[in-house]
Steps between C-alpha positions, in 0.01 A plus 500: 500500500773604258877528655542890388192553677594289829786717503370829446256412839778377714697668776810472318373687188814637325568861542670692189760758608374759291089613407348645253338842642257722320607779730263884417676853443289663449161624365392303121452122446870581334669573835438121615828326451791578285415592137207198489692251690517401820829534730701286667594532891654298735301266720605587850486255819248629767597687820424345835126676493491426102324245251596456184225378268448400129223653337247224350240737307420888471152607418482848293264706697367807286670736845783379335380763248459792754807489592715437161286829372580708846852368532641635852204730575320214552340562855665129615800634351540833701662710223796240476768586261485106302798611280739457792277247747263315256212292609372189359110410384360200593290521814293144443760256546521095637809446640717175617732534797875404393724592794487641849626723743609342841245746672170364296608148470197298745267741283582479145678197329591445198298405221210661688243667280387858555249727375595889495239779656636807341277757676768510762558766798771604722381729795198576296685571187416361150817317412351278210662171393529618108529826591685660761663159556614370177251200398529175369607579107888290607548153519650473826507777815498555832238595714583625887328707770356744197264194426507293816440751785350734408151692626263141474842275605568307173359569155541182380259178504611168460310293273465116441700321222140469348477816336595598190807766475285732281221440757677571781586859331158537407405467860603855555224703197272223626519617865430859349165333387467377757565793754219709295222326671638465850427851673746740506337829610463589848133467578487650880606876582886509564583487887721799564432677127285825398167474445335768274117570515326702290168571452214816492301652792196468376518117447190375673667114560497437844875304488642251704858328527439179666880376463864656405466785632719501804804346232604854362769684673317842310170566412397827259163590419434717272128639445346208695116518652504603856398173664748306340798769586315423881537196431885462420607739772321295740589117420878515317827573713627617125624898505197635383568815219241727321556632165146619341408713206741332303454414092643237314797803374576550852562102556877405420588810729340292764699204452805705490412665832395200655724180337740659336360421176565129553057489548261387721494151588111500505319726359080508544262682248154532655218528271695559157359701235769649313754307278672805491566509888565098492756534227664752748476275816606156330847690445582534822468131624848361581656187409281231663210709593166460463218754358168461629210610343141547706225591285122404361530700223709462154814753394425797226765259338779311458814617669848499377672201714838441527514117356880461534458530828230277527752267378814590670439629870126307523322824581149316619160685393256369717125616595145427627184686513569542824368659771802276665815645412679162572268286305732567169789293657606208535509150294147441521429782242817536302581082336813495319451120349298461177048487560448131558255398176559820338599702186828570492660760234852420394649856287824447345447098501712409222840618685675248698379659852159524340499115416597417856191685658338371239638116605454571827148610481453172304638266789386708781294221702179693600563769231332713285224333240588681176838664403541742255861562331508788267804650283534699212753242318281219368837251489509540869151430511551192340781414684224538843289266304760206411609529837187536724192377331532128579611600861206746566289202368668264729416726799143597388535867445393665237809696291382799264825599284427830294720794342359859639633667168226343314198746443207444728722318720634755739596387805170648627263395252699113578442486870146600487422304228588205699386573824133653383636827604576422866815586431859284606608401857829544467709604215880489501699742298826354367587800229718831630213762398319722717217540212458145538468482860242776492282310256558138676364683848177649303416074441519412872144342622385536831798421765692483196890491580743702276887314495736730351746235442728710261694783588479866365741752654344683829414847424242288202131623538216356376112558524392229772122474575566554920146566517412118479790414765247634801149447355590137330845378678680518181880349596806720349834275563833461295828348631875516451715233492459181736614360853615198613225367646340527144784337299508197796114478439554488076799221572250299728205537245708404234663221696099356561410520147288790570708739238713471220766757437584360256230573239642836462802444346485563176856529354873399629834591469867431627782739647601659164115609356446646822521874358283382222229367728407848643503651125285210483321640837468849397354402145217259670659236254333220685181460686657370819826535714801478382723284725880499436705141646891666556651168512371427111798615256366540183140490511362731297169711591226292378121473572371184635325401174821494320658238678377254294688578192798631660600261788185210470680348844372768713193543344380133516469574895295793442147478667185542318471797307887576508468504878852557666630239739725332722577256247539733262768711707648121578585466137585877444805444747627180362513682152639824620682479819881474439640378874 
């Protein structure tokens, strides 16, 4: 192993006394650093409940883009003033321990390697690594209590000398993959919440509630058949409270009265007719809750649903034909990992979350049979192709690449062309747009499951067909962000050779292109991430391909196909690193 590179893994890796920063004032891709160039500050020596770490690799994450566009309104931000306390991007981050505080030394050592969970809390509170705390865009800081106890104890992970710096920062979006198909929404009716049921007298269902219904703390009914309003009164130790003759105007007045608009943690819509009155209900769930639909008979329509919060506070639609109220929940009927042997739907492929699903889909041992990848950009297309074909053919699935802009090739006329019209089992929607999300829903098969992977603000409707959520168990999830438990779950996947993070890098830079790699970020310059190494001076932002000609050293330990890897990054800091 070269000497540089010995040295750079050892305990006594040199420490400068001063690091570059690319600290953020403000709002604009302008306000990172100091007039295109990064800063210098001094490297401090930890406090007795303090690391300090060197920062190995930085994957661009398009959030990174949220928040340079939104500045301090940023909701991780709370309305900070960043002229006068700036933050710092940089939330996917590998990290080597350098020195330690007499308090942590037993638990942390140095040269240790760490992997960063941003999505940090303190008593509840979103205090993101990137974000509220400033991230991993420096080549050396410390990290205390803020990091490393907070809410979950420590949001770090140590990983083995085996990984790969950029993997190990590419652990973190991976976990975000990863977290999309682990379930997230609460499936049972919340013990000690407010339960909303709402139905019309003249329903002839004969109901029943065979579990949950002792777990609220409040039960409303509103307009329910006689039996079943018998039937509540009689078997839940819930307050019981009657609000009838109400209409879907008269509903947020409700929550007001009854939650202080915060919403009902379950609410219950017997017999559904009306998209109208559904539209109206589905606004009042509250972060977490579920809406449960019990019917035999389809909508008048589609009803505007709030997908960003679908996304962001994993409001569950679930449903049955019923007459069991309680047969909607529960894991049984609402999967959140991909149809064994099925059709999966990949919209928005070509981005560099897109390619992971897609990857991931790929390697997924007992996963779908045929995956679809669509985009509108037919470079990223064949970007899915170099970099997926030979692998799908490896693991016997069948890959279908295609561009949805092409005429007769909507993303409709696509997904029933290849599954004879049954339509997909799951598609995954990787592109901010609510028009989008509306027509991947309208492709779901029977027990088809919806993934709104990316984000669109809450407050974003879109036409969702909630009709086929009761009378077919159509799944509608999304996610935000990852856990722990997800990024230790990537690192030991990748560790068995059972994932590659490493596929999606597509381009690499050192401390000073930084500010160019999110232009680079924001433009969609390259069909991959972006992964920044602080400790390289001088390396320019480059895409993998253009290695060869520019620095052949590196790029003769390039995989196949311009593959980054641990060799690669091997040679990258003997060129680069300046001890």
């Amino acid at each position: 192993m070269p000497k540089a590179f010995d040295l750079y893994q050892s305990p006594d890796a040199p420490v400068s006394d001063t690091a570059l920063t690319w600290n953020m004032y403000g709002p604009g891709v302008e306000s990172v650093g100091r007039d295109g160039r990064p800063e210098q500050a001094p490297v401090p020596e930890p406090g007795d409940d303090q690391l300090l770490v060197r920062v190995d690799a930085v994957g661009m994450c398009f959030s990174d883009v949220k928040l340079i566009q939104q500045g301090g309104k940023h909701p991780k931000l709370y309305n900070r003033d960043l002229a006068t306390e700036p933050t710092r991007l940089g939330h996917e981050a590998a990290l080597t321990v350098l020195r330690v505080g007499k308090n942590l030394r037993g638990q942390y050592s140095p040269g240790q390697r760490l992997a960063m969970q941003p999505d940090i809390y303190q008593q509840g509170k979103s205090t993101a690594y990137g974000y509220t705390i400033p991230g991993g865009l420096i080549q050396f800081h410390l990290i205390g209590p803020e990091v490393l106890s907070a809410d979950d104890g420590a949001y770090v992970l140590p990983v083995a000398e085996g990984l790969g710096y950029a993997e190990t920062a590419l652990t973190e979006p991976w976990a975000c993959v990863e977290g999309a198909y682990t379930q997230r929404r609460r499936l049972t009716p919340k013990v000690g919440g407010a339960m909303w049921i709402v139905g019309h007298k003249n329903d002839p269902t004969v109901y029943t509630f065979s579990d949950g219904l002792n777990a609220p703390a409040t039960i409303i009914l509103t307009d329910v058949p006689a039996h079943l309003r018998a039937l509540v009164e009689r078997e839940t130790t819930a307050r019981v409270e009657i609000r009838d003759g109400l209409s879907p105007s008269d509903y947020s007045a409700l929550s007001e009265e009854l939650t202080g608009g915060r919403g009902f943690d379950d609410v219950v819509v017997l017999d559904p007719h009306s998209a109208e009155q559904v539209a109206a209900a589905a606004k009042l769930i509250a972060r977490r809750g579920t809406f449960n639909l019990v019917g035999q008979a389809p909508l008048d329509g589609n009803p505007l649903i709030d997908v960003g919060r679908l996304h962001y506070d994993y409001t569950a639609y679930v449903g049955s034909p019923g007459p069991d109220i309680a047969a909607s929940y529960g894991e049984a009927r609402n999967r959140a990992e991909l149809q064994p042997g099925g059709v999966a739907v990949f919209v928005g492929a070509g981005g560099p979350m897109g390619q992971m699903h897609v990857q991931r889909a790929i390697e997924l041992p007992n996963g779908p049979r045929t995956v679809i990848a669509t985009d509108v950009n037919d470079a990223r297309l064949a970007t899915l192709e170099r970099m997926f074909a030979g692998l799908a053919e490896e693991r016997d699935r069948r890959l279908v690449i295609a561009n949805t802009a092409q005429p007769g090739n909507s993303l409709r006329e696509l997904v029933m062309r290849e599954t004879d019209g049954e339509g997909a089992d799951d598609v995954i929607v990787s592109v901010p747009s609510a028009a989008l999300m509306a027509e991947a829903a309208a492709v779901l098969g029977p027990s088809g499951m919806l993934v709104l992977f990316a984000g669109v603000p809450n407050g974003t409707y879109a036409p969702l067909n909630v009709s086929n959520v009761y009378l077919h168990n159509a799944q509608f999830t999304g996610t935000s962000g990852s856990r722990l438990s997800d990024q230790q779950l990537v690192i030991d996947k990748t560790i068995a050779g059972a994932l590659s993070p490493n596929r999606s890098v597509a381009a690499i830079g050192g401390m000073e292109a930084a500010q160019e790699a999110l232009r680079a970020l924001m433009e969609g310059r390259y069909p991959g991430k972006v992964v920044v190494f602080p400790q390289a001076s001088g390396l320019p932002l480059i895409g993998l391909p253009e290695l060869k000609e520019r620095f052949p050293d590196v790029a003769a330990k390039l995989g196949p196909n311009d593959q980054w890897t641990a060799e690669a990054e091997q040679a990258l800091i003997e060129r680069f690193w300046k001890p």
